[in-house]
Legacy VTK file of the C-alpha trace (Angstrom):
# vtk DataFile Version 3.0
C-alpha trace
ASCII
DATASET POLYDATA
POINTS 374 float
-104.025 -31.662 42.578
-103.167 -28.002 42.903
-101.588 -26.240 39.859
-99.283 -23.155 39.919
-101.076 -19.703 40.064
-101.180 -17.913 36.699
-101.333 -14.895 38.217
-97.980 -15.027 39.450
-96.321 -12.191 41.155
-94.219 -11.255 38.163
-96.942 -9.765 36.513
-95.846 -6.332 39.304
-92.648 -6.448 36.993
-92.348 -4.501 33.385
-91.442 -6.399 29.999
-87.483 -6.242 29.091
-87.076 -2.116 28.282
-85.562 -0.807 24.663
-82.284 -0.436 27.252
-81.915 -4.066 28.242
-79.709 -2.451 30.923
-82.481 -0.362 32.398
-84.488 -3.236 34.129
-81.478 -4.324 35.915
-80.793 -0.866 37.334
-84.429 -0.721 38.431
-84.275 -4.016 40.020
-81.093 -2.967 42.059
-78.083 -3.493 39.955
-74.905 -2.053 40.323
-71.367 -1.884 39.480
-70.526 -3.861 42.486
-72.421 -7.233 41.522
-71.446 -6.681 37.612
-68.090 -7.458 38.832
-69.383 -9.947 40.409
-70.983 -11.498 37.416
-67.787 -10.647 35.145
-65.795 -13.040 37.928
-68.313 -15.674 38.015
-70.207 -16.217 35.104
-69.465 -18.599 31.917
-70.775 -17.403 27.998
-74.387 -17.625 27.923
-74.922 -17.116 31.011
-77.065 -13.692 32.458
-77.891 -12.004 35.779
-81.479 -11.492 37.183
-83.588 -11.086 40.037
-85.651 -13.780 42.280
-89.213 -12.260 42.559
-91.215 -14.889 43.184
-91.128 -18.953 44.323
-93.790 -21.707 43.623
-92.284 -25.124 44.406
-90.177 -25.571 42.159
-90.133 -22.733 40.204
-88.847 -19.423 40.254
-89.543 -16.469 38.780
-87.062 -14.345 37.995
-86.593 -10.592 36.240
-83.462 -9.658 34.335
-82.541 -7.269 31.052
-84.734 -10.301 29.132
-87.537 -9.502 30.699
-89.483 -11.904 32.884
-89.099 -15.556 33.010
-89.666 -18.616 34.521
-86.822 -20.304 35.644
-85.450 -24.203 37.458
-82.602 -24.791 39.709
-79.243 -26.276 37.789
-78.613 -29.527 39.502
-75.684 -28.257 41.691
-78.473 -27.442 43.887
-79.830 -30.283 44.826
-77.753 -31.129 47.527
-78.453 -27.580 49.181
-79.720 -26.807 52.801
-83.091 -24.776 52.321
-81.867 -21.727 53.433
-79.395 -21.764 50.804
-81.320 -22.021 47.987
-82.539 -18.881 45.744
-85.058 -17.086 47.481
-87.132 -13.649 46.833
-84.484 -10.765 46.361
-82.029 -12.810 45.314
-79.457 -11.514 42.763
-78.836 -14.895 40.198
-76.918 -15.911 37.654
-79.043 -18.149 34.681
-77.679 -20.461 31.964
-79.900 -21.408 29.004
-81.865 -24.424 29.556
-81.559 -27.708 27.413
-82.562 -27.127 23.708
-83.866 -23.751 24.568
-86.614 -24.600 27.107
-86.678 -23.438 31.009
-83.415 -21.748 31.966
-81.741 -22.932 34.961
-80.405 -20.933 38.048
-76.646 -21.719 37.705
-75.180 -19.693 40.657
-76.426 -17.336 43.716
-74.636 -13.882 43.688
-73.685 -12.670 47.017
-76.091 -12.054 49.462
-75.807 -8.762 51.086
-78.664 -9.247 53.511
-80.224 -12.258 54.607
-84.060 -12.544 56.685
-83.122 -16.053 58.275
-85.385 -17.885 60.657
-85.884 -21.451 62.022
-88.316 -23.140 59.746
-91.085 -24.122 61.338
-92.135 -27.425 62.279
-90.282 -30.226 63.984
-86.878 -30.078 62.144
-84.086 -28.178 62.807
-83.387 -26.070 59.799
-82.951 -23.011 58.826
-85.201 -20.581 56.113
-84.138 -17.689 54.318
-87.389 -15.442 53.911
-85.976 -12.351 51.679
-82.205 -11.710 50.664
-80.807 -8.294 49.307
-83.104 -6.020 51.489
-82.143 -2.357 53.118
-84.889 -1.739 54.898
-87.355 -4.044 57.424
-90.407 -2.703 57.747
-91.723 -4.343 60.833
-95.592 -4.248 61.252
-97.718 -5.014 64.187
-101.374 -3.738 64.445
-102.120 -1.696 66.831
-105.938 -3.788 67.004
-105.183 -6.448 68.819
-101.794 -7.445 67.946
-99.094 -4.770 69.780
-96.930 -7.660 71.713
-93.647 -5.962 72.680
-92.137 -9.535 73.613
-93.125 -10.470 69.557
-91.740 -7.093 68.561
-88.444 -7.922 69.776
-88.225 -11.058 68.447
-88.719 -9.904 64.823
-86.512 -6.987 65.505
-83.707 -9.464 66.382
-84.002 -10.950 62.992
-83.972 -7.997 61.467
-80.540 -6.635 62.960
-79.328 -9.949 62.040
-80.305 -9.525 58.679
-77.997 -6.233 58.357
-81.213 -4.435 56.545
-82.060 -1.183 59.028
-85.535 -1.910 60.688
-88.301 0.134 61.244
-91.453 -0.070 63.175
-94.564 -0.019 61.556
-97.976 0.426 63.429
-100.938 -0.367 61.550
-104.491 0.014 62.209
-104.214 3.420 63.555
-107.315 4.158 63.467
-108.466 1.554 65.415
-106.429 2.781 68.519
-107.995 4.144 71.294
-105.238 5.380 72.990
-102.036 6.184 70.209
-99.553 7.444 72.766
-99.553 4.935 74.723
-99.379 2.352 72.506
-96.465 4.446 70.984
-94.675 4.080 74.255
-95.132 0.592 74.558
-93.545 -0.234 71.008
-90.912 2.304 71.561
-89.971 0.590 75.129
-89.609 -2.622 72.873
-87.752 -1.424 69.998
-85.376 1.602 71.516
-83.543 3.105 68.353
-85.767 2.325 65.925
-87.791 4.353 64.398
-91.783 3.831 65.234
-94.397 4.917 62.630
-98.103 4.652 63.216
-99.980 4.307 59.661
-103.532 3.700 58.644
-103.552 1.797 55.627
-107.836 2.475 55.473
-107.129 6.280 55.635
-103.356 6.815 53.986
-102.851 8.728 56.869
-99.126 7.909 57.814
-98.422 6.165 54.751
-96.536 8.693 52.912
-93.929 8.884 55.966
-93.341 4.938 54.847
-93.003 6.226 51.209
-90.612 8.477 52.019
-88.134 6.381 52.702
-88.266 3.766 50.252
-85.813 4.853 47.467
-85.232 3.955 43.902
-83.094 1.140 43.551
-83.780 0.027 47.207
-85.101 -2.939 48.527
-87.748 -3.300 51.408
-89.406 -6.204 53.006
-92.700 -6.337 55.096
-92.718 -8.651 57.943
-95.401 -9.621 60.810
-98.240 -11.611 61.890
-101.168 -12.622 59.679
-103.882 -10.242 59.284
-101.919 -6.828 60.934
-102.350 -5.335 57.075
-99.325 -6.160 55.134
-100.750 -6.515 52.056
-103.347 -3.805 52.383
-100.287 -1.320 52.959
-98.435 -2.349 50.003
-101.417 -1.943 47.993
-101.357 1.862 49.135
-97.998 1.812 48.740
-98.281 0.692 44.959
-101.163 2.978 44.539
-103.612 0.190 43.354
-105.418 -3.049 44.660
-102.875 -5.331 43.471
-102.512 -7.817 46.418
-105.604 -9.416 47.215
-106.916 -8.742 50.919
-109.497 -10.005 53.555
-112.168 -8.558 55.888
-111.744 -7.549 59.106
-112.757 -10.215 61.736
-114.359 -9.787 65.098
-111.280 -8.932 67.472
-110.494 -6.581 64.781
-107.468 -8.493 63.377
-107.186 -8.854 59.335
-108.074 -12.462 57.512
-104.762 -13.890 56.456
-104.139 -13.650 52.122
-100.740 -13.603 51.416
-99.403 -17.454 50.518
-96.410 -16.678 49.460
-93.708 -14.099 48.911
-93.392 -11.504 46.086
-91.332 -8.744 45.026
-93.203 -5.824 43.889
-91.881 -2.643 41.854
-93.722 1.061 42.974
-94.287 4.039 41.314
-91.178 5.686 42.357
-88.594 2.810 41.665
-88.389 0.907 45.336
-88.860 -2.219 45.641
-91.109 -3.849 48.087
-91.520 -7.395 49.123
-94.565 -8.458 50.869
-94.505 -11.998 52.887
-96.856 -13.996 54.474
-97.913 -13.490 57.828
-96.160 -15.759 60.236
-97.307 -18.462 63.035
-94.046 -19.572 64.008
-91.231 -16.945 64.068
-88.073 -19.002 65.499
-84.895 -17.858 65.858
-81.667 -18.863 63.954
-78.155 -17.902 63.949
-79.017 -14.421 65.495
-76.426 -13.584 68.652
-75.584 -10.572 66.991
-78.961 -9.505 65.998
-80.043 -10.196 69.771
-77.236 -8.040 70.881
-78.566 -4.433 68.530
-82.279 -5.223 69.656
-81.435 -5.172 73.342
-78.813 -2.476 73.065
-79.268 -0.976 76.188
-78.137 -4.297 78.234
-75.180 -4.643 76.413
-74.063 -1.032 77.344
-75.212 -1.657 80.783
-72.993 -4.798 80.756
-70.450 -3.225 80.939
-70.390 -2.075 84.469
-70.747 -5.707 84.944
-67.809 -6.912 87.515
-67.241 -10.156 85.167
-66.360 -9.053 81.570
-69.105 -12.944 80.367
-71.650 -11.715 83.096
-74.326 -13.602 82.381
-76.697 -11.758 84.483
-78.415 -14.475 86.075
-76.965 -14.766 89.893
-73.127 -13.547 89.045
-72.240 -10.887 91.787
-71.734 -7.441 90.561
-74.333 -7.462 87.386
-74.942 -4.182 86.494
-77.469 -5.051 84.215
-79.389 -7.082 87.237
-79.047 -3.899 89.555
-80.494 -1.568 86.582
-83.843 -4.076 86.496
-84.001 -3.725 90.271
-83.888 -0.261 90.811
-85.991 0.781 87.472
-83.453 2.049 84.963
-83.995 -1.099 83.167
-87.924 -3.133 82.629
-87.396 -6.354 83.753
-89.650 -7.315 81.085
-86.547 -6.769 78.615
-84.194 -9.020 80.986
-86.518 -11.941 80.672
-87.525 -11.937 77.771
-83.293 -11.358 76.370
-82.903 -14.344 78.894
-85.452 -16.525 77.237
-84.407 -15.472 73.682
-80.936 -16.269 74.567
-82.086 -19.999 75.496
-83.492 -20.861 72.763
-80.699 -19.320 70.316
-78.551 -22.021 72.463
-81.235 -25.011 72.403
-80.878 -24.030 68.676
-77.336 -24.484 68.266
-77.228 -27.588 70.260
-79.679 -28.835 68.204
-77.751 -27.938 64.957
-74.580 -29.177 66.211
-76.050 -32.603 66.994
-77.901 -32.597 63.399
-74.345 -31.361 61.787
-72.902 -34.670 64.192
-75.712 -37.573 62.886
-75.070 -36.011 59.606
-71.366 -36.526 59.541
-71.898 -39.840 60.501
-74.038 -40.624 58.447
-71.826 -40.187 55.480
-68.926 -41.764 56.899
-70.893 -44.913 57.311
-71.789 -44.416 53.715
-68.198 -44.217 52.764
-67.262 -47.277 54.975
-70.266 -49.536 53.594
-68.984 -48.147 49.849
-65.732 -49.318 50.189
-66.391 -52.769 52.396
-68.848 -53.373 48.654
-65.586 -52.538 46.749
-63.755 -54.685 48.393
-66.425 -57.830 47.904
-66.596 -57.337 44.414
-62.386 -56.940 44.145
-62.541 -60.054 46.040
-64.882 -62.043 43.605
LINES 1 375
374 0 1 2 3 4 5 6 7 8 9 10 11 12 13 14 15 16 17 18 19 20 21 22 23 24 25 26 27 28 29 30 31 32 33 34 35 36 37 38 39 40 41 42 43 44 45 46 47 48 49 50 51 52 53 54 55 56 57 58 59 60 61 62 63 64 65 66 67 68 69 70 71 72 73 74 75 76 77 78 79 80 81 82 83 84 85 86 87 88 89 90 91 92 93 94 95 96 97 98 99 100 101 102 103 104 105 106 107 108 109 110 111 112 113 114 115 116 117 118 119 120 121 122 123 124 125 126 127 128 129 130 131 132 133 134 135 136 137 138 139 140 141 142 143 144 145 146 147 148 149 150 151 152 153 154 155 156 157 158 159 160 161 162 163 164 165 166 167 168 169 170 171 172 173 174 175 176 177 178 179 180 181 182 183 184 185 186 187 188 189 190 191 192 193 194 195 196 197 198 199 200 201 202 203 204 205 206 207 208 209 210 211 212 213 214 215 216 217 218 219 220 221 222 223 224 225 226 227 228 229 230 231 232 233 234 235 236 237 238 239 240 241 242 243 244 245 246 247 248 249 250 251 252 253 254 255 256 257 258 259 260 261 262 263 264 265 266 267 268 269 270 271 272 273 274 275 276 277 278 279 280 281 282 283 284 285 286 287 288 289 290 291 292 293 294 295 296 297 298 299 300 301 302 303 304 305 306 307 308 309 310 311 312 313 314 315 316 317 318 319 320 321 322 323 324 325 326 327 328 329 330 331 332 333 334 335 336 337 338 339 340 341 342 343 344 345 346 347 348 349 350 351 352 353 354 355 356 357 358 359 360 361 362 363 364 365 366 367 368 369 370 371 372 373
């Protein structure tokens, strides 16, 4: 049977300070969710941070220090997504004669990562909450895939952190501008950085812009070098890594995510790489990463143009004549299907669902009745 890891995460965060305020500030606290908490919470009862989850167990940071922490039981009939996840701001109530304390309410989420969880079911997963800034990264060995690019980017919009474009591996590339173009064509408005994680060159363009107080989260495949950039990011070998295989791509390590406190007073939250990356909820988030078909749609002659075969599409006529790659009208088309097949399938779930209770209730009170009725 596997047992939890001993190393956990937590270790990347510092004892409870001699200013049992200070932690929280470093973790991202502010005046805004202490009103929160003054609203919300009960006597006992204390804020902290989600920085790591193992089953069912989180661990969590606050002006205590570092702990290990349960769900209360008004959980337990919660949707995955929205359960406490990494980044999560928390409020925790003293466990039963002093033992495990228990996760009593989620503060606010002011950011969300969401995707479809993978597998069969249709359900949603919350990968980070309380994040600023996305740092997207796609190697440049082996892994640049403008059509994946876009997808992640969607989430990320969605997510309402600001996204930027990491390109790893840079020393692997052959040809650097014109890979540059080609994740620039997929991610117009975002800002594209090319890093090499082996060298540092790059990498203190990415540490610029993570600021004390501030959250970041790195998303992307396996093996494009997450963890090997946030271990140059934290200035050690922290986060344990893997060789380089033959088509150049990185072993997958990370198994699960972790927030992680640098030097200057960001914080950083590595994930795991991901197989599956399936959209949920994100029509808006669609909309910012193809930007430049929603401006074009509005030359459209039909104000719900769906740019398929309605006369007068604008955005059609740009794809035909050049202004616009095609590539980007397909793949919004086929992104836009399956946010629909999506909410079908969530809408018939939410359906069986209701049902399911109201034969529940009906099969409750026929039993009522028998026993009434002797």
């Amino acid at each position: 049977m596997n047992s939890e890891p001993t190393n956990l995460p937590g270790d990347s965060i510092p004892a409870a300070p001699s200013d049992p305020s200070a932690l929280l500030a470093e973790l991202g606290w502010d005046a805004a969710r202490a009103a929160e908490l003054a609203a919300l919470a009960g006597p006992g009862q204390l804020p902290a941070r989600v920085v790591a989850r193992h089953r069912g167990r989180w661990m969590v940071a606050g002006a205590g220090g570092e702990r290990s922490a349960v769900l209360a039981g008004r959980f337990l009939d919660h949707p995955e997504d929205e359960l406490p996840t990494v980044g999560d701001w928390v409020v925790l109530e003293p466990g039963d004669d002093g033992g495990t304390a228990r996760i009593a309410r989620l503060l606010t989420r002011r950011s969300a990562f969401r995707r479809r969880a993978a597998g069969a079911a249709t359900r949603g997963q919350t990968l980070a909450a309380n994040v600023e800034l996305a740092l997207v990264v796609t190697a440049l060995s082996g892994d640049l895939n403008p059509r994946r690019l876009e997808r992640y980017l969607a989430l990320a919009w969605e997510s309402g952190a600001l996204p930027l474009v990491v390109l790893s591996k840079a020393e692997l590339c052959a040809d650097l501008p014109a890979a540059l173009a080609v994740a620039a064509s997929a991610a117009p408005g975002v800002e594209v950085l090319p890093v090499s994680a082996a060298t540092g060159e790059g990498v203190e363009r990415i540490a610029a812009r993570l600021l004390p107080g501030r959250t970041a989260v790195l998303l992307g495949s396996s093996g494009v070098g997450k963890s090997t950039l946030a271990n140059r990011l934290l200035g050690e070998e922290r986060l344990r890594t893997g060789g380089v295989r033959g088509d150049g791509r990185g072993r997958h390590t990370t198994t699960h995510r972790e927030l992680l406190r640098l030097a200057g007073g960001a914080l950083l939250i590595d994930t795991p790489g991901m197989r599956e990356l399936g959209l949920w909820d994100a029509g808006e988030g669609l909309e910012a990463a193809f930007g430049e078909l929603e401006r074009l749609a509005r030359g459209c002659r039909f104000r719900d143009c769906g740019h398929d075969a309605e006369p007068g599409c604008a955005v059609r006529a740009a794809a035909r004549d050049g202004t616009l790659d095609p590539a980007r009208l397909e793949s919004w088309r086929s992104l836009r299907r399956e946010l629909a097949a999506v909410e079908r399938r969530r809408d018939g779930a939410a359906a069986a669902e209701e049902r399911r209770r109201v034969r529940a209730a009906q099969r409750a009170v026929r039993a009522h009745l028998r026993r009434k009725r002797g």
